[in-house]
C-alpha positions in Angstrom: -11.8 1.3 19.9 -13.0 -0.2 16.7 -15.8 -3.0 16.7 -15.6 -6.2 14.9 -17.8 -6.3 12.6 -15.0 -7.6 10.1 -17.7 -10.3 9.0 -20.5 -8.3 8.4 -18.8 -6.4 5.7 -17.3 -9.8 4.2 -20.8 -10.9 3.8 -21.9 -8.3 1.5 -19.7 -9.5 -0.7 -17.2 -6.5 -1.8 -13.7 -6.3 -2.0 -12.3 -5.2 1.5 -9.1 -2.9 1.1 -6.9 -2.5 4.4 -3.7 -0.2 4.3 -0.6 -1.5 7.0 -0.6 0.8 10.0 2.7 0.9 11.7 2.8 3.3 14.7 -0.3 5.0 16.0 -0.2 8.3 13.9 -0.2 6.2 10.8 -3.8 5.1 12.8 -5.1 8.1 13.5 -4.3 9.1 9.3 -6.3 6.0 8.8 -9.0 7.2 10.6 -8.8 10.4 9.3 -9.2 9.2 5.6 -11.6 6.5 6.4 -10.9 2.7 5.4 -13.4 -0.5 6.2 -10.1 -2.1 8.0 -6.6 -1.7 9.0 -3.6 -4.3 8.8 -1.6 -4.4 11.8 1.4 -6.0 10.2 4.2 -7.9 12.0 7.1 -6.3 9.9 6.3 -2.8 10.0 5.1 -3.3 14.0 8.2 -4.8 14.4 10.5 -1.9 12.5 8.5 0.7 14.0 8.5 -0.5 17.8 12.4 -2.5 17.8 13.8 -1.0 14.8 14.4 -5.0 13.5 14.1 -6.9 10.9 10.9 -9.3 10.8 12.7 -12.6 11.6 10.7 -14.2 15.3 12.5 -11.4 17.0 9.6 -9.4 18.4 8.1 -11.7 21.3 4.3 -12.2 22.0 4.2 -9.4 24.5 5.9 -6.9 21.9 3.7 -7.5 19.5 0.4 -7.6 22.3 1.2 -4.2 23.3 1.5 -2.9 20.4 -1.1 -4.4 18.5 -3.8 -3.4 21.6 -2.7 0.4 20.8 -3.6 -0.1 17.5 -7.3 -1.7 18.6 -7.9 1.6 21.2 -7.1 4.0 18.3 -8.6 2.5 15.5 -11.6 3.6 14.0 -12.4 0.4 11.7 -11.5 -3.7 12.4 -8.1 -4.1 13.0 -6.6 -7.5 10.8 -3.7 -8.2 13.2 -0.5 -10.7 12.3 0.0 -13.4 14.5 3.1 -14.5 13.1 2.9 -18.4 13.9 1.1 -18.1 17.0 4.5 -17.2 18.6 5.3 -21.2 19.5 3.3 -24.7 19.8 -0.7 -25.2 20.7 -0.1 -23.9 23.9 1.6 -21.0 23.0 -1.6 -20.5 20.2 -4.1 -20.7 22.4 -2.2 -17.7 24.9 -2.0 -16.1 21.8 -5.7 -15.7 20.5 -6.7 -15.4 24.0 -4.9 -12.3 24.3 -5.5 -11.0 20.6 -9.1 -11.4 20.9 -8.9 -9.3 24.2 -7.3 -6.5 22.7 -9.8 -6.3 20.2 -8.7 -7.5 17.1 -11.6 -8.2 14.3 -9.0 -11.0 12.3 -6.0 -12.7 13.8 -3.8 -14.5 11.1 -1.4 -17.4 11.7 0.6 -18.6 9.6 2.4 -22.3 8.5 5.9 -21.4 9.0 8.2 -23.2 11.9 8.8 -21.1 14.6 10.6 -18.4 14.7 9.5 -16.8 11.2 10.5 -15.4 8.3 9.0 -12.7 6.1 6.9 -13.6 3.9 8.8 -12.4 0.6 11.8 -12.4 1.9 13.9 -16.0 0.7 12.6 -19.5 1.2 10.3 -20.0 4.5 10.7 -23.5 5.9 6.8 -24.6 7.0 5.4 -27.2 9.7 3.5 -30.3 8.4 0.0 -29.4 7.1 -1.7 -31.6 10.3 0.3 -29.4 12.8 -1.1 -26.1 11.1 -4.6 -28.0 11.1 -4.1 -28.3 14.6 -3.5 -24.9 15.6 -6.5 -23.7 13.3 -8.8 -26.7 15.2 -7.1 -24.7 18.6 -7.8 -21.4 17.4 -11.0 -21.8 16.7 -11.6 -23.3 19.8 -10.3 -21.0 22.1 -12.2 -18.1 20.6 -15.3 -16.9 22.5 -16.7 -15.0 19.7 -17.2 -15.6 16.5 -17.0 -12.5 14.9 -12.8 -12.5 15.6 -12.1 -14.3 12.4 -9.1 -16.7 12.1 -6.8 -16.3 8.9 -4.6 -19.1 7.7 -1.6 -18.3 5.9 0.6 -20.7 3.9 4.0 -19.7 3.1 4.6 -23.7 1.5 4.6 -21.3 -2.1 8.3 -20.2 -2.2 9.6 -23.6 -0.8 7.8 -26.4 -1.8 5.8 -24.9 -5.3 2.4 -23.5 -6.0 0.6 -26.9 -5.8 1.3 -27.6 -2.4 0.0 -24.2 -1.4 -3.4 -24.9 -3.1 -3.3 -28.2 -1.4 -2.6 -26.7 2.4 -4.9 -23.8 1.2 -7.9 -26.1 0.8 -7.1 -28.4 3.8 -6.8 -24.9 6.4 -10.2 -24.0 5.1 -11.6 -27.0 5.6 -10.4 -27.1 9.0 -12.3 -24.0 9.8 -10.2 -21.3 9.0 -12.9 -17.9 8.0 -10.1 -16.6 5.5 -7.3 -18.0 3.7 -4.2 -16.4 2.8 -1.8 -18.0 0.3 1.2 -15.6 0.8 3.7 -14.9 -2.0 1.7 -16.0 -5.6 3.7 -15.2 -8.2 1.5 -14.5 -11.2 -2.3 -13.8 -11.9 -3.0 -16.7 -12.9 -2.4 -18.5 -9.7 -3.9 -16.2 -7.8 -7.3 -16.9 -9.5 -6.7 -20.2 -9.4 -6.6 -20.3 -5.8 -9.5 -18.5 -5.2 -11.4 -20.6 -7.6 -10.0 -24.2 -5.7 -10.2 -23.2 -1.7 -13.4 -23.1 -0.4 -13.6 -19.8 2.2 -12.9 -15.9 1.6 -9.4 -15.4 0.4 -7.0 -12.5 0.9 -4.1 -10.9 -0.9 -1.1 -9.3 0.0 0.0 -6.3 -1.9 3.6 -6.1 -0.7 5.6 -3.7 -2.2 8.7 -5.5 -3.5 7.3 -8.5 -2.9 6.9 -11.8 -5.0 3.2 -11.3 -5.9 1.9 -8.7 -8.6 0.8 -5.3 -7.3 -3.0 -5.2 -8.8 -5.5 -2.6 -8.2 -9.2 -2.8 -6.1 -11.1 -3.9 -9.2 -8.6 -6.5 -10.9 -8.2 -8.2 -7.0 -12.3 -8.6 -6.9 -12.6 -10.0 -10.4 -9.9 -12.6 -9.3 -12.0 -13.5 -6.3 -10.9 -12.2 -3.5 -12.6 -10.9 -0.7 -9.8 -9.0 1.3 -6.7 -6.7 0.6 -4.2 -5.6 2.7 -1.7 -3.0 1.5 1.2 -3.4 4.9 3.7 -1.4 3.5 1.8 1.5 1.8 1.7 3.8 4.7 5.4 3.7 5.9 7.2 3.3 2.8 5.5 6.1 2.1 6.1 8.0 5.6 10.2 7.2 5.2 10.2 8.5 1.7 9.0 11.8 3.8 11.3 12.0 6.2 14.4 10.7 4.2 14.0 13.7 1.8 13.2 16.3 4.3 16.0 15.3 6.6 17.7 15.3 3.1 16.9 18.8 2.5 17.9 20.1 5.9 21.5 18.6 5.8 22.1 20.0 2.3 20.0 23.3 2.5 20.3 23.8 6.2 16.3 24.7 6.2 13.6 22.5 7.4 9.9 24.2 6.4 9.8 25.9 3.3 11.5 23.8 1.3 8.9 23.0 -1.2 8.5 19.7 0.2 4.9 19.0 1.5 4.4 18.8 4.9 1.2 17.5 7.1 -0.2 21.0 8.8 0.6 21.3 12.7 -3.1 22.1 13.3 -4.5 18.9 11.7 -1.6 17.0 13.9 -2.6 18.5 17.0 -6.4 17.8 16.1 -5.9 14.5 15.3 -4.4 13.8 18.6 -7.1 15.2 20.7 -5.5 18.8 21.9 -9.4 20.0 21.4 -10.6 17.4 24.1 -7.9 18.3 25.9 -8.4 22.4 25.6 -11.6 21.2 26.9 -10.7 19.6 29.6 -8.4 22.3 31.2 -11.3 25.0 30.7 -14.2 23.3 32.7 -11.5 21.8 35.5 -8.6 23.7 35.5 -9.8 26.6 35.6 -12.1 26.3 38.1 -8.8 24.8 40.4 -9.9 21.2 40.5 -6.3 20.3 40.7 -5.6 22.7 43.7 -5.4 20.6 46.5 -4.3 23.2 49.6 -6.6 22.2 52.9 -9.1 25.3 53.3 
């Protein structure tokens, strides 16, 4: 399980990058390359676990159970969407309870009435900015460490204009919230605004196909912000993979040799712990531990 040390590494003041994990191999690749956070991310969770569409349909418990497989394989702080808290104050405050017991280094709730939309996908009606004030106030409250950090997200951008962002933006961080998110900026130019205006360590989302501009490390830190995530970069990438190669083995009839890259067996099998489990069977197996016949 990863520790959450989330804050630490905001402190020292460098640009955090976190790639979206979506199953747990997509994890353990993470691990493998090495990464100062993952993003557990509602939408690809969701598609990865239900096969739907990121629209309130996964419940609290879906996304629990999931999310806390992500925490035990995890190698760095896990960032994990929180969608709106899944309900009201009460519903919040189950919420964070259980997030912060499965581990989670950041949870992030968002502004948007209940049940959600995706964040780039049409216009995302959101609750008054004193009801979101009061589940950050909650939120905050029900934590019993500090080092879980709450992100606010605003989704007022695509509905109600840039300036009203800026405005909830502000008003979440000075409620408390550790990071704010203002999801779906449409140009640089706000995005630099809002770090400049709100008053806490700011995150971007670089959603592929999404509303805001897709910048690199360096240009996101010159901006201001403090935190990256990347949600869809690991399984767009992983169905490009298999689209092709189940592509190629309709049209060729062949699966390996194709020319198509391929992740090696071997590496599979080490990265899901056949070594420990080679182990294992030599020092107890062998020596009959399972072999229970009365003697």
């Amino acid at each position: 399980m990863q520790t959450p040390n989330l804050r630490h590494q905001l402190e020292r003041g460098e640009l955090i990058v976190a790639p979206g994990v979506f199953d747990m191999m997509s994890v353990l690749v993470a691990n493998r390359v090495g990464f100062d956070a993952v993003y557990a991310s509602g939408y690809w969770l969701t598609a990865s676990y239900l096969g739907l569409p990121d629209a309130g349909l996964a419940t609290y418990t879906d996304m629990l159970n999931r999310v806390s497989a992500v925490c035990e394989h995890a190698q760095s702080p896990v960032i994990a969407d929180a969608d709106t808290g899944y309900g009201g104050l009460l519903n919040v405050r189950h919420t964070v309870r259980g997030f912060e017991r499965a581990g989670v280094a950041a949870i992030q709730i968002e502004d948007q009435e209940f049940p959600k939309q995706c964040g780039h996908v049409g216009t995302r009606r959101v609750i008054p900015t004193p009801d979101m004030v009061d589940k950050i106030h909650l939120a905050l409250d029900t934590r019993t460490d500090d080092n879980m950090l709450l992100i606010a997200r605003t989704d007022a951008r695509s509905g109600l204009g840039f300036e009203e962002a800026l405005e909830r933006g502000s008003a979440y961080a000075e409620a408390g919230a550790d990071i704010v998110f203002l999801e779906a900026l449409d140009s640089e130019s706000e995005m630099q605004l809002a770090c400049q205006q709100v008053d806490a360590w700011m995150m971007a989302n670089m959603a592929e196909g999404g509303a805001t501009p897709m910048l690199n490390a360096s240009t996101l830190q010159r901006l201001g912000y403090d935190l990256a995530i990347f949600p869809a970069i690991s399984a767009l990438s992983a169905m490009a993979a298999v689209e092709q190669a189940l592509h190629d083995l309709k049209v060729k009839g062949a699966g390996a040799g194709t020319g198509q890259a391929r992740f090696n067996f071997e590496d599979m099998c080490d990265l899901l712990g056949f070594d420990e489990v080679r182990a294992f069977e030599s020092k107890w197996v062998a020596r009959g531990a399972y072999d229970s016949t009365e003697k």
